[in-house]
MMTF fields as JSON, N, C-alpha, C and O atoms, coordinates in Angstrom:
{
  "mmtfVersion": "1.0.0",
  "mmtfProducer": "UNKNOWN",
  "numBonds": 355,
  "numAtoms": 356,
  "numGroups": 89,
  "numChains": 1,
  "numModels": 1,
  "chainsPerModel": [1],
  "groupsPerChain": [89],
  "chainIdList": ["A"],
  "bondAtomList": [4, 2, 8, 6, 12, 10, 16, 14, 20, 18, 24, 22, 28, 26, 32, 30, 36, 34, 40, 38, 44, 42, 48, 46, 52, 50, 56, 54, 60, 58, 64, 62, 68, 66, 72, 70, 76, 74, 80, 78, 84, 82, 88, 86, 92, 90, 96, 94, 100, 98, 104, 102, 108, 106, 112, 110, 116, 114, 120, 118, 124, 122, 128, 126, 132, 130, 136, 134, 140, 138, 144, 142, 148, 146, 152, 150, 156, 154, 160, 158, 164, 162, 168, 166, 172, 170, 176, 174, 180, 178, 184, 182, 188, 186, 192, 190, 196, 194, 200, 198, 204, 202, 208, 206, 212, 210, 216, 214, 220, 218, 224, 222, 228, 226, 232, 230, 236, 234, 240, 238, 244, 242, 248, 246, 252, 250, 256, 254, 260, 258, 264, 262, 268, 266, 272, 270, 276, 274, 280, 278, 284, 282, 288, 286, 292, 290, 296, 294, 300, 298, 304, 302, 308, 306, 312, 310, 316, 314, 320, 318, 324, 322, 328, 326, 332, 330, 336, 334, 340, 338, 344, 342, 348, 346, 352, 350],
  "bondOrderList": [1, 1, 1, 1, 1, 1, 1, 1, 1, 1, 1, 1, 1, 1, 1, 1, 1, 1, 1, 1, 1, 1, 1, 1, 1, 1, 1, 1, 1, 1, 1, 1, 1, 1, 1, 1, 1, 1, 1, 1, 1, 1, 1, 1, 1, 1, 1, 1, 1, 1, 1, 1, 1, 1, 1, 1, 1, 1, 1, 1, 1, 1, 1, 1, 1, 1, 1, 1, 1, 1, 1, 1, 1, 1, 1, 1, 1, 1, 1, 1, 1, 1, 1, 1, 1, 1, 1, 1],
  "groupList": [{"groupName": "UNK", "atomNameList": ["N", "CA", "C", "O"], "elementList": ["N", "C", "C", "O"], "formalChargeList": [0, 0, 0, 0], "bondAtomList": [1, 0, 2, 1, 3, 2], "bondOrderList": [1, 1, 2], "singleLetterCode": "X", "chemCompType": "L-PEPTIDE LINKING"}],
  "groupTypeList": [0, 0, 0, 0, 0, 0, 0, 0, 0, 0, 0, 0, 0, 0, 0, 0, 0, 0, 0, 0, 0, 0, 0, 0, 0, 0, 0, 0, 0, 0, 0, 0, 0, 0, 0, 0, 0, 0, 0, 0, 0, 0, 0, 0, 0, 0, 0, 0, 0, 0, 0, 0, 0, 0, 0, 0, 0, 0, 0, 0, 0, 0, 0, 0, 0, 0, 0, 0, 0, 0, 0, 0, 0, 0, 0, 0, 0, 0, 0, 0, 0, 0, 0, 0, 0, 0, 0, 0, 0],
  "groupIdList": [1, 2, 3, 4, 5, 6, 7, 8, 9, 10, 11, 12, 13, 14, 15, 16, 17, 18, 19, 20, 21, 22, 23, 24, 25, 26, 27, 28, 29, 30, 31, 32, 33, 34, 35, 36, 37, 38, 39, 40, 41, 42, 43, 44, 45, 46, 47, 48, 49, 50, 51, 52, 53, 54, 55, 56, 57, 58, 59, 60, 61, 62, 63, 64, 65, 66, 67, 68, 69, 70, 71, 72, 73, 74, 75, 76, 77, 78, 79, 80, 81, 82, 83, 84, 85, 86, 87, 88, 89],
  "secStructList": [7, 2, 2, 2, 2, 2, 2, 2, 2, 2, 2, 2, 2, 6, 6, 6, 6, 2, 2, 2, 2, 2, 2, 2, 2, 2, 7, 7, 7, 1, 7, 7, 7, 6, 2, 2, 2, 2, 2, 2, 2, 2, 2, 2, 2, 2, 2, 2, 2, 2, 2, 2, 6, 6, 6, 7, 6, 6, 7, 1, 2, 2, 2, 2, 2, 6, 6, 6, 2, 2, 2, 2, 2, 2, 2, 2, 2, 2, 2, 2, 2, 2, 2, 2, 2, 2, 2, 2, 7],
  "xCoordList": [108.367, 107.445, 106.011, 105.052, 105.907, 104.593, 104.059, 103.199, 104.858, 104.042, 103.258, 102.036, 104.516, 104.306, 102.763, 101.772, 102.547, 101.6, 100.098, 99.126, 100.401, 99.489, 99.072, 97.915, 99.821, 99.3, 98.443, 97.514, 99.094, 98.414, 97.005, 96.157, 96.936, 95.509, 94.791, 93.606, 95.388, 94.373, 93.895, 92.842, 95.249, 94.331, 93.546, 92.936, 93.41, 92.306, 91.286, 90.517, 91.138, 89.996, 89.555, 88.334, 90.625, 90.04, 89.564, 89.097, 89.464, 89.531, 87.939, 87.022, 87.787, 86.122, 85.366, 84.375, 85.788, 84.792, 84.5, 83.535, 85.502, 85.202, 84.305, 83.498, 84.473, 83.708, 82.146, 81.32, 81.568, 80.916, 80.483, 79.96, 80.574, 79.818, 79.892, 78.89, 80.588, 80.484, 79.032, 78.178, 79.251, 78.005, 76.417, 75.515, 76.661, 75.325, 74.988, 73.878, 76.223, 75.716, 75.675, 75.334, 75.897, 75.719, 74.265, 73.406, 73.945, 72.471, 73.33, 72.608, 74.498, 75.078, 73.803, 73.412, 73.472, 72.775, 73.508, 72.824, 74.468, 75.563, 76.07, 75.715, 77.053, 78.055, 78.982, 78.707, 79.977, 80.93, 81.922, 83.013, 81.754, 82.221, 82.742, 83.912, 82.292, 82.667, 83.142, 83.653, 82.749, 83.758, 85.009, 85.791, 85.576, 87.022, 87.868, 88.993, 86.989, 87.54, 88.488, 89.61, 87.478, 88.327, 89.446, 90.45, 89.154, 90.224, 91.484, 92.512, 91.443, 92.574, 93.205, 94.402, 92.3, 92.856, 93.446, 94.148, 93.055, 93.699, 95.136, 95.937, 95.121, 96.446, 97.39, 98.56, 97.263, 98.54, 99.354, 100.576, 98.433, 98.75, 100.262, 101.417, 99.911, 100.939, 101.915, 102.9, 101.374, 102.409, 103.72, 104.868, 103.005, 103.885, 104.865, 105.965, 104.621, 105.218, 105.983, 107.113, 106.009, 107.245, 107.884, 109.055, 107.358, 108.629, 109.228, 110.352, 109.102, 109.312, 110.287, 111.371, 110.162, 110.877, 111.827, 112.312, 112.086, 112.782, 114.222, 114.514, 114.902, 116.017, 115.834, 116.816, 114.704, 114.186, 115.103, 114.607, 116.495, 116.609, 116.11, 116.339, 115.305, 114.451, 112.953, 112.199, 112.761, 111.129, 110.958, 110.391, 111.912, 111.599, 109.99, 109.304, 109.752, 108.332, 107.002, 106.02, 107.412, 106.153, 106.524, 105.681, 107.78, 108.025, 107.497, 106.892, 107.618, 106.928, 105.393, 104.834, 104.936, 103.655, 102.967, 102.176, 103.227, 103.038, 103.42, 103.305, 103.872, 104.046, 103.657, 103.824, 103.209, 102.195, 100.896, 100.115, 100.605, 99.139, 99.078, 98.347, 99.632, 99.542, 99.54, 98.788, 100.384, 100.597, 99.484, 99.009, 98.541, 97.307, 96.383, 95.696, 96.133, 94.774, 95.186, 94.422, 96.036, 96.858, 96.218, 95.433, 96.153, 96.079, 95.018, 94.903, 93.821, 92.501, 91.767, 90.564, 92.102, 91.301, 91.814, 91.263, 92.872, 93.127, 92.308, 91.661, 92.287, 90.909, 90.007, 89.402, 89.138, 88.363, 87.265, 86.164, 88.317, 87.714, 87.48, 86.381, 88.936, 88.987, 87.734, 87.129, 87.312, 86.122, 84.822, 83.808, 84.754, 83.598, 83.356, 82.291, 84.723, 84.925, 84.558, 83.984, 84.551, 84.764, 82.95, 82.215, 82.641, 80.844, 80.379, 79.352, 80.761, 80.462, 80.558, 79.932, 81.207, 81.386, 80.335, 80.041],
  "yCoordList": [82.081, 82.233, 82.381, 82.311, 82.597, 82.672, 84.137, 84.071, 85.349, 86.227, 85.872, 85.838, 85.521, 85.543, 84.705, 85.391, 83.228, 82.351, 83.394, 83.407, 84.294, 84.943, 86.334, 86.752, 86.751, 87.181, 86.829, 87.366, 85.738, 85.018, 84.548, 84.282, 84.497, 84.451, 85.622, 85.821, 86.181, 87.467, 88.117, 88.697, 87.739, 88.044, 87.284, 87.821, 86.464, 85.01, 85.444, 85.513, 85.935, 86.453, 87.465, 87.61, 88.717, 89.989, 89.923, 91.026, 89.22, 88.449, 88.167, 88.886, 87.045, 86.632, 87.059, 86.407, 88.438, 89.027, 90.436, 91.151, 90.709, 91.678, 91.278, 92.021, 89.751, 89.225, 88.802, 88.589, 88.636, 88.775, 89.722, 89.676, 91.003, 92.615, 92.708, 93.406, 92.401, 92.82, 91.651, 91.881, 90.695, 89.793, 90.941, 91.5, 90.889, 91.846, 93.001, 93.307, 93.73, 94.819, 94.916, 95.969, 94.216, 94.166, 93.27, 93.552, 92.297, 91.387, 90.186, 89.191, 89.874, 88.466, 87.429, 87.336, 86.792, 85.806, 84.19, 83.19, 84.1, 83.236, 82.922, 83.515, 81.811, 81.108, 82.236, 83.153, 82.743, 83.05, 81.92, 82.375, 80.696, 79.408, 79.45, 79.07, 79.817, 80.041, 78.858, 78.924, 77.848, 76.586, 76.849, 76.583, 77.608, 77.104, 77.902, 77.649, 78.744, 80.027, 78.859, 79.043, 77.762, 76.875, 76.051, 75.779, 75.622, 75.326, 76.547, 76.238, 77.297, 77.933, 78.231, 78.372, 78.276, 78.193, 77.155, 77.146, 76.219, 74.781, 74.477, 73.55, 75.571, 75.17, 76.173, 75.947, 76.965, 77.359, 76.652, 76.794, 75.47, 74.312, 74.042, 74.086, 73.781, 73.129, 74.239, 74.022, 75.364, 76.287, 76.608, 77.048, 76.215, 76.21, 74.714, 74.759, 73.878, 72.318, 72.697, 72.307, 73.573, 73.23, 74.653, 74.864, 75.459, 76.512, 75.436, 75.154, 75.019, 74.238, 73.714, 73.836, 72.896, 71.587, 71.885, 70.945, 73.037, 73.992, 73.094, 72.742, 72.918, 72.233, 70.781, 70.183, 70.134, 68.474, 67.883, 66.809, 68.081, 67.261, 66.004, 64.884, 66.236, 65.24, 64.914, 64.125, 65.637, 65.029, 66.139, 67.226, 65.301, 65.894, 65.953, 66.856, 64.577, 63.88, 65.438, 65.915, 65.719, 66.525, 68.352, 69.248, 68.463, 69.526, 69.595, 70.611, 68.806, 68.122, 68.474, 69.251, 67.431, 67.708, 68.836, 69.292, 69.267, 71.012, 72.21, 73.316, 72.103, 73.294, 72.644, 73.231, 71.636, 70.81, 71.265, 71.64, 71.228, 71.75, 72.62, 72.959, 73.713, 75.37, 75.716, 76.663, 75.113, 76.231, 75.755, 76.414, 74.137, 73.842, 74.503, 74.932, 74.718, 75.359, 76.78, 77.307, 77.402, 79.344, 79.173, 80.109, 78.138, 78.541, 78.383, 78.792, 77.582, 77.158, 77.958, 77.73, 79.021, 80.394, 81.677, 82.774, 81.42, 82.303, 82.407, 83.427, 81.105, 81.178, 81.214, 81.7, 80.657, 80.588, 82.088, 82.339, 82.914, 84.663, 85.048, 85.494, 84.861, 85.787, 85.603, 86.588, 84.327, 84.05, 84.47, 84.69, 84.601, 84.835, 86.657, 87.249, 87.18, 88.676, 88.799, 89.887, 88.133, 88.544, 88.315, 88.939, 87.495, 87.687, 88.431, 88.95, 88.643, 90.042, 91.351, 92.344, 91.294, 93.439, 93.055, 93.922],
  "zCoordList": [124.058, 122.96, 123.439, 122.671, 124.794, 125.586, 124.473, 123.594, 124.856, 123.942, 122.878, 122.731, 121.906, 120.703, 120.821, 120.571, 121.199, 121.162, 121.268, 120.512, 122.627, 123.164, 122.11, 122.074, 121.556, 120.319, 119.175, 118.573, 119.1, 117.718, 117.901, 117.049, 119.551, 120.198, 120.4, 120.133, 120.763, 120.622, 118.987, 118.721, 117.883, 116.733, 116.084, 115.159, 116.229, 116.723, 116.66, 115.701, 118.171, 118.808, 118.522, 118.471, 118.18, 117.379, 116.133, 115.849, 115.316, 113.827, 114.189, 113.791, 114.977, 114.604, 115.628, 115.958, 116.406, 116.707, 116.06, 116.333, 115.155, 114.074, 113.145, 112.587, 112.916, 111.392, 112.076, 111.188, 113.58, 114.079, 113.62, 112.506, 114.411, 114.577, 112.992, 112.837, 111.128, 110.504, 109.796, 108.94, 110.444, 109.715, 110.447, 109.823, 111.735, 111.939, 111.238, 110.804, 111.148, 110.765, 109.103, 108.564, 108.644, 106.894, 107.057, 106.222, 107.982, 108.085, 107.414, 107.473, 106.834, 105.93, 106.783, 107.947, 105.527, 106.176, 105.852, 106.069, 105.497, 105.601, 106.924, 107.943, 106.871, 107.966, 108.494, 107.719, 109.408, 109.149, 109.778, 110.123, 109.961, 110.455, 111.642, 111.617, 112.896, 113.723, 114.846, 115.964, 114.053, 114.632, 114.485, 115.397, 112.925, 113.244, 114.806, 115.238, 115.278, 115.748, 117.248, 117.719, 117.598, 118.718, 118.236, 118.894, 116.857, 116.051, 116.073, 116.674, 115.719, 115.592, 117.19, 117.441, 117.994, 119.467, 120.104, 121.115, 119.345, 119.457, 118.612, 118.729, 117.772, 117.002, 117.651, 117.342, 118.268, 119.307, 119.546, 119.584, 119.804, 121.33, 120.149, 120.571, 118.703, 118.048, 117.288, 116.582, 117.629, 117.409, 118.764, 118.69, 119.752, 121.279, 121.117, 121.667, 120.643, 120.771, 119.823, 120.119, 118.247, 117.176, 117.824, 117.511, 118.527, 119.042, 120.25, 119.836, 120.987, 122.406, 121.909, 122.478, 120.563, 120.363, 119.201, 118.571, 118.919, 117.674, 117.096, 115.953, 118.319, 117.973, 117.653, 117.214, 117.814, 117.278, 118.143, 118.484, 118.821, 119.325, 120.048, 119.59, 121.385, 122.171, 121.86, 122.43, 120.93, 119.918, 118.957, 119.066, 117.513, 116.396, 115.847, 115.365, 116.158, 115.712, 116.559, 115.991, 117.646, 118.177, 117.448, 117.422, 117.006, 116.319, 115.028, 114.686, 114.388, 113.235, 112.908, 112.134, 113.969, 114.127, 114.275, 113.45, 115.239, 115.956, 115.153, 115.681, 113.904, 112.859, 111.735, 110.666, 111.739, 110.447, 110.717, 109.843, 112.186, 112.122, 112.071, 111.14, 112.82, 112.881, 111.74, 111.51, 110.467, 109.054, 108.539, 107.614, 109.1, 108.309, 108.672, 107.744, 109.46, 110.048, 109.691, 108.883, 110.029, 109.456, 108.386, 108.229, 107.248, 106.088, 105.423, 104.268, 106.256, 106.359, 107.063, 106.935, 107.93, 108.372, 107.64, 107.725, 106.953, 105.988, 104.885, 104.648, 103.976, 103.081, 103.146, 102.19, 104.486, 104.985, 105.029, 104.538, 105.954, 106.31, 105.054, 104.727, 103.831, 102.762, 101.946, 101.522, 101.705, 101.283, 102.123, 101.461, 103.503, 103.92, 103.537, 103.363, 103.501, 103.807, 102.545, 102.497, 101.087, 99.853, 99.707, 98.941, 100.453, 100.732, 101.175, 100.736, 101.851, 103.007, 102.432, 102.804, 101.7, 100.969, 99.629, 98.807]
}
């Protein structure tokens, strides 16, 4: 699941450096919250632990965890952009 992880990082990264270059060039004089951007690089970490640990056998508890955070934070830079983007146009 190395790819896959390594994807989801790179659209990560392509994501808020698009919403970067679009805050300049519109002038937005708003946030585009660019804290969460280590946040979401950090939730890999728990998207790699609930693929790792898929079968729960030897630590349900870190499978658990590790796709509790990933779908929280997924879904907290999801609203997050849509709202900054819905400022932005």
């Amino acid at each position: 699941m190395l790819p896959a992880s390594s994807f989801i990082g790179l659209v990560y990264f392509g994501l808020y450096r698009w919403m970067t270059a679009e805050k300049k060039r519109t002038n937005y004089p708003g946030s585009i919250y660019g804290w969460m951007h280590p946040l979401a690089q950090a939730s890999i970490l728990g998207f790699l632990a609930a693929i790792g640990t898929i079968d729960g056998a030897g630590y349900p508890d870190l499978h658990s965890y590790g796709a509790v955070f990933f779908f929280i934070v997924l879904f907290l830079i999801t609203a997050v952009v849509t709202l900054v983007l819905r400022d932005i146009h």
